[in-house]
FILOVO-759442 format. One record per residue (C-alpha): residue in three letters; x, y negated, z negated. Coordinates in steps of 0.001 Angstrom, whole numbers, plus 500000, padded with zeros to 6 digits. Example, Ala and Ser with C-alpha at 12.3 -4.5 7.8 and 13.67 -1.06 7.14 Angstrom:
% residues 2
<residu Ala | px 512300 | py 504500 | pz 492200>
<residu Ser | px 513670 | py 501060 | pz 492860>
***
This chain:
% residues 106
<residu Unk | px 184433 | py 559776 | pz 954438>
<residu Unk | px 185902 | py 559872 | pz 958078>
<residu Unk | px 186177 | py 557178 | pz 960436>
<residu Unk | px 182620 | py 557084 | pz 961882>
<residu Unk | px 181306 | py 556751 | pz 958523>
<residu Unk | px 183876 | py 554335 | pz 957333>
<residu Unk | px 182840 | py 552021 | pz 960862>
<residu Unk | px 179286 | py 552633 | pz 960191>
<residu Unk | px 179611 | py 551667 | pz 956027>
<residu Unk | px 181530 | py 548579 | pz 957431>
<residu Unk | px 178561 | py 547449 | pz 959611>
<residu Unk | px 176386 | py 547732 | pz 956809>
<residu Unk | px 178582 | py 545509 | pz 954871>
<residu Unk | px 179066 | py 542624 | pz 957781>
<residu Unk | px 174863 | py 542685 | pz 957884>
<residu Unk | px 175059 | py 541981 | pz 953980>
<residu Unk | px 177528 | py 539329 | pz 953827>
<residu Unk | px 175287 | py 538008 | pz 956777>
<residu Unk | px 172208 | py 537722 | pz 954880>
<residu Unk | px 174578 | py 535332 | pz 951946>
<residu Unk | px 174081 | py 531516 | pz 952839>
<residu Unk | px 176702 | py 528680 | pz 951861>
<residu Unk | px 174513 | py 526429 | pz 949904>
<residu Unk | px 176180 | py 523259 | pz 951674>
<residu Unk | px 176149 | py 524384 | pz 955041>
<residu Unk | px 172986 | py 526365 | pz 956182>
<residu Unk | px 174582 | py 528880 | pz 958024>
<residu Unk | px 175819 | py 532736 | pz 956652>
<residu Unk | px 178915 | py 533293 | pz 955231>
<residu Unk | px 180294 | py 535638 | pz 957604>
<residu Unk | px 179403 | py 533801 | pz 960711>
<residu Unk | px 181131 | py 530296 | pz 958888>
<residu Unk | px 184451 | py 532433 | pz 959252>
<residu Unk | px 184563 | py 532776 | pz 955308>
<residu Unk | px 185014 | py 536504 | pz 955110>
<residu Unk | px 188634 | py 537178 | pz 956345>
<residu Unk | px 189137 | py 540757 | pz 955827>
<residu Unk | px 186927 | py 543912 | pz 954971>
<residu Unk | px 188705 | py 547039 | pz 954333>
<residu Unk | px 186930 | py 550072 | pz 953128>
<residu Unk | px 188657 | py 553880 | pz 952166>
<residu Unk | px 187872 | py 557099 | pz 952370>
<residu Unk | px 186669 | py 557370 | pz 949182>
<residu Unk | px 184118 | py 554424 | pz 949822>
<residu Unk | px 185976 | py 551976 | pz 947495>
<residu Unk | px 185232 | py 548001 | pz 949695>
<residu Unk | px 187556 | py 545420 | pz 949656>
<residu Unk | px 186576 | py 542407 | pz 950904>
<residu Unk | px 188638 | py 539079 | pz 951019>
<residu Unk | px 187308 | py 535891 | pz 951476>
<residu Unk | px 187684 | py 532226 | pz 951066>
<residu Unk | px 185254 | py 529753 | pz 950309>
<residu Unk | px 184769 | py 526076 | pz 952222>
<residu Unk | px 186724 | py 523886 | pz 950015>
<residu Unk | px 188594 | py 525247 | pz 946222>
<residu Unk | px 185768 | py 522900 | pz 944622>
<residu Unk | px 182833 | py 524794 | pz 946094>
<residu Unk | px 180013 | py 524777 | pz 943777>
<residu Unk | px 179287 | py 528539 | pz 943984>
<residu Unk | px 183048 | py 529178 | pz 943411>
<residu Unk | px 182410 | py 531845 | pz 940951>
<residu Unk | px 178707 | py 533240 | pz 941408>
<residu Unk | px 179282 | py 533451 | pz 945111>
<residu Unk | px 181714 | py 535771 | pz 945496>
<residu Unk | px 180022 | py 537987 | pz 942318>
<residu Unk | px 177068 | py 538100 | pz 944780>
<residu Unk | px 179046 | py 539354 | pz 947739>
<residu Unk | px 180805 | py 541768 | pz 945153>
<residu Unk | px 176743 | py 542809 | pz 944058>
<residu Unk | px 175213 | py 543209 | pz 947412>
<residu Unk | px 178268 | py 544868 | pz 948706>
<residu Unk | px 177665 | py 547324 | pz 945730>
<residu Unk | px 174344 | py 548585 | pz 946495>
<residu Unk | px 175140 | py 549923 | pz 949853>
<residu Unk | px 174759 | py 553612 | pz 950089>
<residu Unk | px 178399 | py 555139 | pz 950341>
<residu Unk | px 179962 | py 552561 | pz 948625>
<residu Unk | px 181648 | py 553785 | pz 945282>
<residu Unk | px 183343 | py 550639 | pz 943760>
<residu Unk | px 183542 | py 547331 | pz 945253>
<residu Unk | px 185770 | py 544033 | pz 945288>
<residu Unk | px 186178 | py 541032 | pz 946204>
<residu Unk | px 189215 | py 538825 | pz 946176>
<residu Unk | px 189342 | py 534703 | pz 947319>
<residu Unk | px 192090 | py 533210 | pz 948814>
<residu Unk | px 192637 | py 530068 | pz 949833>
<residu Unk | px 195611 | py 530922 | pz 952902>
<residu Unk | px 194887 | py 530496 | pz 955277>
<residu Unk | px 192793 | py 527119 | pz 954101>
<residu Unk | px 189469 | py 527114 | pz 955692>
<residu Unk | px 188349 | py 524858 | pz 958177>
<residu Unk | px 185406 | py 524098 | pz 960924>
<residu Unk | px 187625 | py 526278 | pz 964096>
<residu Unk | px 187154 | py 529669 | pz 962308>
<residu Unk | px 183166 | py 528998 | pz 962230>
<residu Unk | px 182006 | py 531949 | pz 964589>
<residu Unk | px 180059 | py 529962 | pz 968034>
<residu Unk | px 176467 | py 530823 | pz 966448>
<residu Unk | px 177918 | py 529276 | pz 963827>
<residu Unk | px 178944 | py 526213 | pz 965698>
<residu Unk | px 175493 | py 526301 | pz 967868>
<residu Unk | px 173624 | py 526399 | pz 965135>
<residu Unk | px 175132 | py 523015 | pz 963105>
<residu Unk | px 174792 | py 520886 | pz 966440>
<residu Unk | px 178871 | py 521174 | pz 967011>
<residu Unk | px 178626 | py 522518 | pz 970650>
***
């Protein structure tokens, strides 16, 4: 996989996480600042980390499976991962401006 491919593959994957809602706050995971990092190889293995809006998040564990699913059925992608972290801790300022729009916060 070259870089154009790896760039498009990682597009793919930002539109995914995109379509995943917190349940608390109705507004996408990736545009709440919860996904931190997404790395991808050239062998098509994606590595995403990500936090979640508080340690005692209700979706603690099936959230981050269904990032690790979605993620998964993505054409080019051969194995897929997801890892939460909690440093940086999350808060409100790393909410995208949509994001902000959206809950009335602007």
């Amino acid at each position: 996989m070259d870089k154009a491919e790896i760039k498009e593959l990682e597009e793919k994957v930002i539109r995914v996480v995109k379509n995943i809602f917190d349940p608390e706050i109705p507004v996408n995971i990736y545009e709440l600042g919860l996904i931190y990092d997404i790395t991808i190889d050239e062998s098509g293995k994606v590595k995403v980390l990500m936090t979640l809006t508080s340690p005692n998040c209700p979706v603690a564990e099936s959230m981050p499976a269904q990032v690790k699913e979605e993620i998964s059925y993505l054409k080019g992608v051969t194995e897929s991962d997801v890892e939460i972290t909690f440093e940086p801790p999350w808060d409100k300022d790393m909410m995208s401006e949509e994001a902000m729009l959206e809950l009335g916060l602007l």
